[in-house]
C-alpha positions in Angstrom: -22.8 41.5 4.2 -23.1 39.7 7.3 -19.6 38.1 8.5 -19.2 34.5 9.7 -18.2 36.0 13.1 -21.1 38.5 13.1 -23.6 34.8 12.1 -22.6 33.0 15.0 -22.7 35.4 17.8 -26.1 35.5 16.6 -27.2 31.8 16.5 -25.1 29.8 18.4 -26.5 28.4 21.4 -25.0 27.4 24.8 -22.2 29.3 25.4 -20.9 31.8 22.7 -19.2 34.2 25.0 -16.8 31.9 25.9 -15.9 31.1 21.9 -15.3 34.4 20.8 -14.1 36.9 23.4 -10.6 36.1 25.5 -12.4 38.5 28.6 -15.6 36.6 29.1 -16.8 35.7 32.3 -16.9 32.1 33.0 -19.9 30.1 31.7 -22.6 29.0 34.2 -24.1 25.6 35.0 -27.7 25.0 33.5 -28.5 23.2 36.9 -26.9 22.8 40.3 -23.7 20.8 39.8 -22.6 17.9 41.9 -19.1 18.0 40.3 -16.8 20.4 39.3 -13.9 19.0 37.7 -13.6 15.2 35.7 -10.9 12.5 36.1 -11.3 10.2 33.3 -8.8 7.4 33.9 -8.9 5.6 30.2 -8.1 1.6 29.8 -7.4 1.5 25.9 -7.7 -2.0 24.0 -10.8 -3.5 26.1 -10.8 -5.0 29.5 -12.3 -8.4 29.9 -15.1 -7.4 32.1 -15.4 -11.3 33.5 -12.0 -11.2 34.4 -11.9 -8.0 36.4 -15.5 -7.0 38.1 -17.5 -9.5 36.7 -17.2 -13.1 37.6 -19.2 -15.9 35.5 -18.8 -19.2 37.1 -20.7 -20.6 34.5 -18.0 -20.2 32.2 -15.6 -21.8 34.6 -17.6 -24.5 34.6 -17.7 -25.1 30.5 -14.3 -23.9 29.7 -13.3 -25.9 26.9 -16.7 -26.6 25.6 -17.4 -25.1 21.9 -19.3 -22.1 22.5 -21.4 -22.7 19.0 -19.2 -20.1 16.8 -17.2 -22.3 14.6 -14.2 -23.5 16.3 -14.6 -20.9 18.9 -14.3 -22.3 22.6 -16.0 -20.9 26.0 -12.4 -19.4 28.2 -13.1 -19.8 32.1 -11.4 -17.0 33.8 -8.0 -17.8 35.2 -8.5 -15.7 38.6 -10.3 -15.8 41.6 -12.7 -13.2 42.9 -14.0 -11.7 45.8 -16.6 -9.8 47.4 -15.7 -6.5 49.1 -17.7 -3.8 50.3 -21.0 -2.7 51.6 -22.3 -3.8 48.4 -20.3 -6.9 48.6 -18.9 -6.3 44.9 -17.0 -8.7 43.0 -13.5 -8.2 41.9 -10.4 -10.4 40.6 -7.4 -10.9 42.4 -5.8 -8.6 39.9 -7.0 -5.7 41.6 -5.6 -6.1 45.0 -5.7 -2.4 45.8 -8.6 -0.7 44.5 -10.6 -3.4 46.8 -9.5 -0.8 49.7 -11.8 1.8 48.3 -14.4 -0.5 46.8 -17.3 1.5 48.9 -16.2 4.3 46.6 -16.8 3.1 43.2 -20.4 2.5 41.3 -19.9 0.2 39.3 -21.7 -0.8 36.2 -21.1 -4.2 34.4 -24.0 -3.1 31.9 -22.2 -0.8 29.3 -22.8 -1.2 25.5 -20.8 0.2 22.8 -22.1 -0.2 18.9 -18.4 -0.4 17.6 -16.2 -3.2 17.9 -13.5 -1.7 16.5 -10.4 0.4 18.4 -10.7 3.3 16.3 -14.1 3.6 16.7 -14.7 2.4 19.2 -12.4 4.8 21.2 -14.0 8.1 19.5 -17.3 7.2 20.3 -16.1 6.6 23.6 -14.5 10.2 23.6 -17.0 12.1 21.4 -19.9 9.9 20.7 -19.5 9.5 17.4 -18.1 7.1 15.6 -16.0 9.3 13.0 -13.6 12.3 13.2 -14.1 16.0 13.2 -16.5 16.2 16.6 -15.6 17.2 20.1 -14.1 15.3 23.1 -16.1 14.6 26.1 -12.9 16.9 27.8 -13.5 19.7 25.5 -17.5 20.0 25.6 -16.8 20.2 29.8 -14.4 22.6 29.1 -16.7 24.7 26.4 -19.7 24.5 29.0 -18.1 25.2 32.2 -14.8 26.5 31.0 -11.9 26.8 33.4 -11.4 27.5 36.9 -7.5 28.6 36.4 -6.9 31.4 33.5 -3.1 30.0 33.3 -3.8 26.6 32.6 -5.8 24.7 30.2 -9.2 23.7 30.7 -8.6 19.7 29.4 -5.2 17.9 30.1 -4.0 14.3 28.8 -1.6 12.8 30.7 0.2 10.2 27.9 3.3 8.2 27.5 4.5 8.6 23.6 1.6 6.1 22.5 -1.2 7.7 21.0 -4.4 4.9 21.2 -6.4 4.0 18.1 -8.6 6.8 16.7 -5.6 9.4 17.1 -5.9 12.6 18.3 -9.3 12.6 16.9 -10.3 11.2 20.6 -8.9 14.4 22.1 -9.6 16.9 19.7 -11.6 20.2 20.0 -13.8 19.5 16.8 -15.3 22.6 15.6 -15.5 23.8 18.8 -12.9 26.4 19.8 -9.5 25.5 19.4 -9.2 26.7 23.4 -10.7 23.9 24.2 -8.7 21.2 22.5 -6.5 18.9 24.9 -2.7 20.1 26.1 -0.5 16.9 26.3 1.9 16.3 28.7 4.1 13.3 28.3 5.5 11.5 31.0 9.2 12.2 30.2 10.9 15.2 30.3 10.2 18.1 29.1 6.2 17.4 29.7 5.6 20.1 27.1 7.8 20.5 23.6 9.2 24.1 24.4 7.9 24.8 28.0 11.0 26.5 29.1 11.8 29.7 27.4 14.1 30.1 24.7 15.0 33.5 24.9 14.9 36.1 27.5 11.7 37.2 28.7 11.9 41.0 27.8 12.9 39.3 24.0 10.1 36.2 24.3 7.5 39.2 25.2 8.5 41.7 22.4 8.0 38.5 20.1 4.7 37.3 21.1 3.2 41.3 20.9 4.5 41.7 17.8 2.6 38.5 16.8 -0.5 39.2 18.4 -0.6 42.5 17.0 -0.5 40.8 13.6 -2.8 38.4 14.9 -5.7 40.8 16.2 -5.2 42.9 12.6 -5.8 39.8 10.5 -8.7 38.8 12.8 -10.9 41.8 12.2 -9.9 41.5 8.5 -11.5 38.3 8.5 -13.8 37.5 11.4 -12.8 34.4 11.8 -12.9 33.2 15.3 -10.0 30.2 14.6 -7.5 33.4 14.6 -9.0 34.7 17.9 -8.5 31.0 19.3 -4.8 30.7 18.4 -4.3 34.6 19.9 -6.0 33.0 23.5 -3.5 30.0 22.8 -0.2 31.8 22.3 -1.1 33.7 25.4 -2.2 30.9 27.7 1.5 29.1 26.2 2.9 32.2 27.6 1.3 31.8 30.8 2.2 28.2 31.5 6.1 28.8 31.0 6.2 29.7 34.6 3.0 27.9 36.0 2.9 24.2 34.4 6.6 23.5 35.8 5.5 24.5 39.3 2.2 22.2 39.3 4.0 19.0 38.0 7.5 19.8 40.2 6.7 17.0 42.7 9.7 18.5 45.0 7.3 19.0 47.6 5.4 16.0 47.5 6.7 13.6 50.5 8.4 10.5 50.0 5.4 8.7 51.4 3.3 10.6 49.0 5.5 9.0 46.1 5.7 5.7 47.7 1.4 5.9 47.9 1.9 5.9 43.9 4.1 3.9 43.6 7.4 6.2 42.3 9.1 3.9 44.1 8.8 0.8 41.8 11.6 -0.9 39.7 9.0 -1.4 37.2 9.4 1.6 34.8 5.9 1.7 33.5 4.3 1.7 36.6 6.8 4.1 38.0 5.6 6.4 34.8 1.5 5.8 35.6 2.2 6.5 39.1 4.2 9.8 37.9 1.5 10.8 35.6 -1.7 10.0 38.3 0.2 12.1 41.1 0.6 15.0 38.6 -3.1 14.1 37.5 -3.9 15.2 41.5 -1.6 18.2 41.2 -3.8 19.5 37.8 -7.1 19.0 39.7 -6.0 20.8 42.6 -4.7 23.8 40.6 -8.0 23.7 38.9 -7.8 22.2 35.6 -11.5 21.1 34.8 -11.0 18.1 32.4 -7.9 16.0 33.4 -7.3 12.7 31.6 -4.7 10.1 32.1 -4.2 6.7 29.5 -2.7 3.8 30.9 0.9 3.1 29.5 1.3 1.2 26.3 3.1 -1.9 26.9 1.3 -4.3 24.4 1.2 -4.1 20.9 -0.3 -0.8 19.5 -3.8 -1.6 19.6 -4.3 -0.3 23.1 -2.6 -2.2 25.8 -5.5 -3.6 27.5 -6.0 -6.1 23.7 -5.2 -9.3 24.6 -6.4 -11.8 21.7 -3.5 -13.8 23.0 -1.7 -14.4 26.1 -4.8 -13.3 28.5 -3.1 -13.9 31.8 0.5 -12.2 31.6 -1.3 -9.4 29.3 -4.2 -8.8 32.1 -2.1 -9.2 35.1 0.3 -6.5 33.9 -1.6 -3.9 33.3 -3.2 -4.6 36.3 -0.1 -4.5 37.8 0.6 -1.1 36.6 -2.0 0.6 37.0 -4.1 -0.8 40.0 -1.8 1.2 43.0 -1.7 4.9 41.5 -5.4 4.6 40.6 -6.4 3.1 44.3 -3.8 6.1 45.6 -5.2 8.3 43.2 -8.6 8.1 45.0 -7.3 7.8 48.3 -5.1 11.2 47.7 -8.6 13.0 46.5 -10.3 12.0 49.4 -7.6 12.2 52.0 -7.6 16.4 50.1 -11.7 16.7 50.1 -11.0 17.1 46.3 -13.1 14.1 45.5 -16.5 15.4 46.8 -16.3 17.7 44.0 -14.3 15.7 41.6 -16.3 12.9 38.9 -14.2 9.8 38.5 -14.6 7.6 35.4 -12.9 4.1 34.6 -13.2 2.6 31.5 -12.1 1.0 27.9 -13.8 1.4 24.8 -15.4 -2.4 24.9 -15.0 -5.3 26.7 -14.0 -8.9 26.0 -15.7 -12.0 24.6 -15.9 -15.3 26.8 -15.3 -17.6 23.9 -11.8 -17.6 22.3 -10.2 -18.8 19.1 -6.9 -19.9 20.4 -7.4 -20.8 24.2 -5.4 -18.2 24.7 -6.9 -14.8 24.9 -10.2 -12.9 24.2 -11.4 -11.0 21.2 -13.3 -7.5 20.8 -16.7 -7.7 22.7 -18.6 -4.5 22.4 -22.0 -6.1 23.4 -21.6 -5.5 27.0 -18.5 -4.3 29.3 -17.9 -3.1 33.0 -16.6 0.4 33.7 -16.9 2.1 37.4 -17.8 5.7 38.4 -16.3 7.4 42.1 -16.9 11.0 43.4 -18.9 13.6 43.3 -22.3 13.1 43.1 -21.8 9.0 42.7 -24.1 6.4 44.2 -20.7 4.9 46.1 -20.9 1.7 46.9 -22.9 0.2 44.4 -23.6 -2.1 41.6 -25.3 -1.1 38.6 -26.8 -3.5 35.6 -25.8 -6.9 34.8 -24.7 -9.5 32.0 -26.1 -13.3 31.4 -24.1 -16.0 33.1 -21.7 -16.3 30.7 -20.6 -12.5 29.9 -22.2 -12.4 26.5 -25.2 -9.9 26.7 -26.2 -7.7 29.0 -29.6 -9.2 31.3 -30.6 -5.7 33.0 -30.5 -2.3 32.7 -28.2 -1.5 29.6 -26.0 1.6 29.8 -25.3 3.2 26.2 -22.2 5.3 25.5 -24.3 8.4 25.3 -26.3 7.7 28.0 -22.8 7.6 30.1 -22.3 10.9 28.7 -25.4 12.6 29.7 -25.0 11.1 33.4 -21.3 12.5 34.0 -22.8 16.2 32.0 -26.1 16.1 34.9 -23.1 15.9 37.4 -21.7 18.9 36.2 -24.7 21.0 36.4 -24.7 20.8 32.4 -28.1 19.4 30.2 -26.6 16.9 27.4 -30.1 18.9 25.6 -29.1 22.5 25.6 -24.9 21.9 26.1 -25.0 22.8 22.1 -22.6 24.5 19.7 -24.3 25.7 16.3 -22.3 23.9 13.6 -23.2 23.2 9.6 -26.9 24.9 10.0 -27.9 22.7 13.3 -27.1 23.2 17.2 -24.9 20.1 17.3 -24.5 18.6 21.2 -22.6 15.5 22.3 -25.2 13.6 22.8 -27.3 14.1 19.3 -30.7 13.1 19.8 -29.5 10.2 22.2 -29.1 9.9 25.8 -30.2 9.4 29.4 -29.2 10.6 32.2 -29.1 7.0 34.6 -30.9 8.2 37.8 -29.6 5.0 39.6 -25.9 6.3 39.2 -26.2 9.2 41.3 -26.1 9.6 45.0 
């Protein structure tokens, strides 16, 4: 009788060395890549895209007005913009940093979601899908690419304790190996439950062969390639006992390194984003593929970014937070030459609506939203798609969640078409049947 293990080396499409044999040589592009590793800096709880990169005076100009909803009222913006850049983009006064490397970022005000939702709306974002049980963006990089350092993990979040909407479901592995699942690493100390050693070494190694040994029996018993995951797991957890303390030790990092980031602050939360964006550089540089950073939770537990109420102090502090370690983040990457080969994504799950129910604050608008791209293989510089005058719909060249994916996957050298895993009797691939890779994005 065939075994399950014995089936899928058979069928499985893509990559299957990589799932089932802790020796394999690294996987191989389909195409030429422009990239070679991801930052994906997520915004959780839905930016207002007219209050950050895309300006509508038009709203300005009938805030107040009822926009036709009920009781619902049109909300002006309560910032200025300016134009910065070769491509004279448009940006609030909330962002006074990343305006110094505006001629970086391609930015498109044209992105549509299908779920208005947090939940959902954050695993489509991740896995494109709307429910549980599929793969992260991070870990179908990871399973097509896999990673460029044997001691560390492929994909990485950098989190405080908050976990946003959709759990761990936006990070998970899905049926893909367990390998390529994300490793947390909190802002506090220890970054990692049970990264230093509890025992000897001589004592921690006898342990861990005695387990593998198990392990490796039980896996030939049953062919089941989950048991040959957690093997590669326990051994990479061995592994990063002595390398993941010497890649976030910022001891050599100069003070005006840290100030860049602001580790300097009084503000503890920006002090923590700015912690976990240096270490964020420090990961790509020691060659983790897939690192991910989510902005601090300081509002409510809907994703910070979710202000139905209180607009301004909500927006401006997050802002406020986040806008220097991002701008330094980018600066740092390019000042390194790790950005030429390094794809850079901003972006929430949906944007805001320009009406309000409260005069207070915006509601869930998945209809259209801004996000930006920077790095490898970017068109930098640049503007891409647009809404109506008042925010509400998008006018020109729509950008779907999928289609987003494909683009960043073309960067990589991978085809969102034949990056496929072969799960319940189909080859199942982030994308589905959907997708495009946006020409206009790339350089």
């Amino acid at each position: 009788m065939t075994s399950r293990r014995e089936l899928l080396k058979r069928v499985s499409i893509g990559f299957p060395s990589l799932a089932f044999s802790s020796l394999a040589a690294s996987p191989t592009p389909h195409a030429r890549a422009k990239a070679k590793n991801v930052l994906f800096l997520f915004m959780p709880g839905g930016v207002s895209h007219m209050d950050t990169f895309d300006p509508k005076p038009k709203l300005n100009e009938i805030s107040g007005q009822l926009s036709g909803q009920g009781k619902r009222k049109w909300h002006g913006c309560p910032w200025k913009f300016r134009q910065y850049g070769r491509a004279g983009v448009s940006i609030s006064e909330i962002f006074p940093h990343i305006t110094e490397v505006v001629d970086e970022l391609a930015v498109v005000r044209s992105m549509v979601s299908s779920f208005p939702l947090h939940a959902r709306g954050n695993v489509f974002l991740h896995t494109g899908r709307n429910v549980g049980g599929f793969p992260s963006l991070g870990s179908w990089v990871t399973y097509g690419l896999g990673s460029e350092n044997r001691n560390l993990p492929g994909y990485v979040l950098l989190r405080d304790e908050y976990v946003p909407p959709g759990g761990l479901e936006n990070f998970s592995n899905g049926f893909l190996p367990a390998t390529h699942q994300a490793t947390h690493l909190k802002g506090d100390d220890p970054p990692i439950d049970n990264i230093v050693p509890a025992d000897a070494n001589a004592l921690q190694q006898a342990k861990l062969d005695a387990i593998l040994a198990q392990d490796r029996s039980f896996a030939k018993s049953t062919g089941d390639d989950a048991v040959e995951s957690a093997i590669r797991n326990y051994e990479m957890a061995y592994r990063m006992q002595s390398l993941v303390p010497d890649v976030l030790y910022l001891g050599k990092e100069s003070e005006a390194t840290k100030k860049l980031y602001g580790l300097d602050s009084p503000d503890k939360y920006k002090r923590l984003y700015g912690l976990q964006c240096l270490r964020a550089r420090r990961l790509l540089e020691a060659g983790v593929r897939f690192v991910e950073v989510t902005s601090p939770n300081i509002f409510g537990m809907n994703g910070t970014w979710d202000q139905h109420d209180q607009l301004k102090k909500g927006h401006e502090t997050n802002a406020f937070v986040t806008d220097q370690a991002v701008t330094a983040l980018i600066k740092d990457l390019r000042s390194r030459g790790l950005l030429d080969e390094t794809l850079v994504l901003w972006a929430g799950e949906f944007g805001r609506t320009p009406d309000t129910s409260n005069g207070d604050g915006r509601d869930h608008h998945p209809a259209c939203f801004t996000i930006w791209l920077a790095g490898a293989g970017v068109n930098r510089g640049s503007i891409f798609g647009s809404t109506d005058e008042l925010g509400n719909k998008v006018a020109e060249n729509p950008v779907a969640i999928h289609d987003l994916h494909a683009t960043m996957l073309h960067l990589l050298g991978l085809d969102h078409r034949r990056l496929t895993y072969r799960f319940g009797s189909r080859d199942v691939s982030l994308t589905d049947v959907h997708g495009r890779v946006v020409r206009e994005l790339l350089a």
